[in-house]
C-alpha positions, 0 to 999 in steps of 0.5 A: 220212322213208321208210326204205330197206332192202336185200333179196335177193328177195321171197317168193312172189308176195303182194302187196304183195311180201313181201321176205325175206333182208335185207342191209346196202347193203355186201352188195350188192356181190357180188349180182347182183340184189337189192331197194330198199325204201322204208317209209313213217313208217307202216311199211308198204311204199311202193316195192320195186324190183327191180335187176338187176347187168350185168357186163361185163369191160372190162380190166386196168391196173397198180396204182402201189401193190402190194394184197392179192392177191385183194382186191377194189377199187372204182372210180368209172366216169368217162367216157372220150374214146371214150365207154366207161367210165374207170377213175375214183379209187378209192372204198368201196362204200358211195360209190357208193349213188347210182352206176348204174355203177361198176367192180370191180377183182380184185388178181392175184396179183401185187399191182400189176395189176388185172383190171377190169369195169364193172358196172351197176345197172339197175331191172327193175321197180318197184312202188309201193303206197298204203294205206287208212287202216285200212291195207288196200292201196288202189293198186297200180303197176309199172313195167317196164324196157320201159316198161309200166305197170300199175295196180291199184286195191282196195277197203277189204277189199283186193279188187281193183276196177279193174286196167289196163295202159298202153303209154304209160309217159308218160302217167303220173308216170314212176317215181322214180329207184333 
């Protein structure tokens, strides 16, 4: 079963990408970018994708019960009869792992009102590497927010013998979820 691991960036441009700056998924929450990593049983990196966090303030709303002021809370994003986002029930980070939006709330001073912002986890790119089985780097993939996709493929010593770039993202097995 892959191993996911979450990274604040990647050092230099080797490839595969070396990520550097582990973080726990908790962690996450106050990043505004960061990296999903998947290993293989092998322990080599399979999928390293790249997230990228939007904010967008969206509004405030009094809080039934007083809070911490200064805290910070999470919400579900829910959908609401206008098409903008809802504030849903309230929910730990870790909840929303499998979330590609939900909404952050800071406590004001108060304790009974909450300034709110949508945020929104979207992959920027995402690569996915294959192995020879004496472990050189075998295939090369990115896929791109905008749709490219670019392969590489590499011999037993790891150097590159075909490299290619397609337009069409579906022509090909579109890239697995975040």
């Amino acid at each position: 079963m892959p191993q996911v691991a979450y990274f604040k960036s990647f050092a230099a441009y080797d490839v595969p990408l070396r990520p550097q700056g582990p973080v726990s998924f908790a962690a996450t929450a106050g990043l505004s970018s960061y990296l999903v990593t998947q290993y293989g049983d092998d322990g080599r990196l399979a999928e390293l994708t790249k997230v990228i966090v939007e904010r967008e303030a969206t509004g405030e709303q009094a809080l039934l019960t007083q809070c911490a002021p200064g805290s910070v809370l999470f919400f579900r994003a829910n959908a609401s009869e206008g098409g903008g986002p809802a504030l849903g029930p309230r929910v730990d980070y870790a909840a929303t792992i499998e979330q590609d939006a939900l909404i952050r709330g800071r406590v004001a001073p108060s304790g009974f009102q909450v300034s709110w912002e949508l945020l929104r986890r979207k992959p920027l790119f995402r690569e996915n590497y294959a192995y020879w089985p004496g472990g050189a780097l075998k295939e090369r993939v990115v896929w791109r927010a905008d749709g490219r996709v670019s392969r590489w493929a590499f011999d037993h010593a790891g150097r590159v013998e075909s490299a290619g770039q397609d337009q069409d993202r579906n022509r090909h097995t579109p890239a697995p979820a975040v």
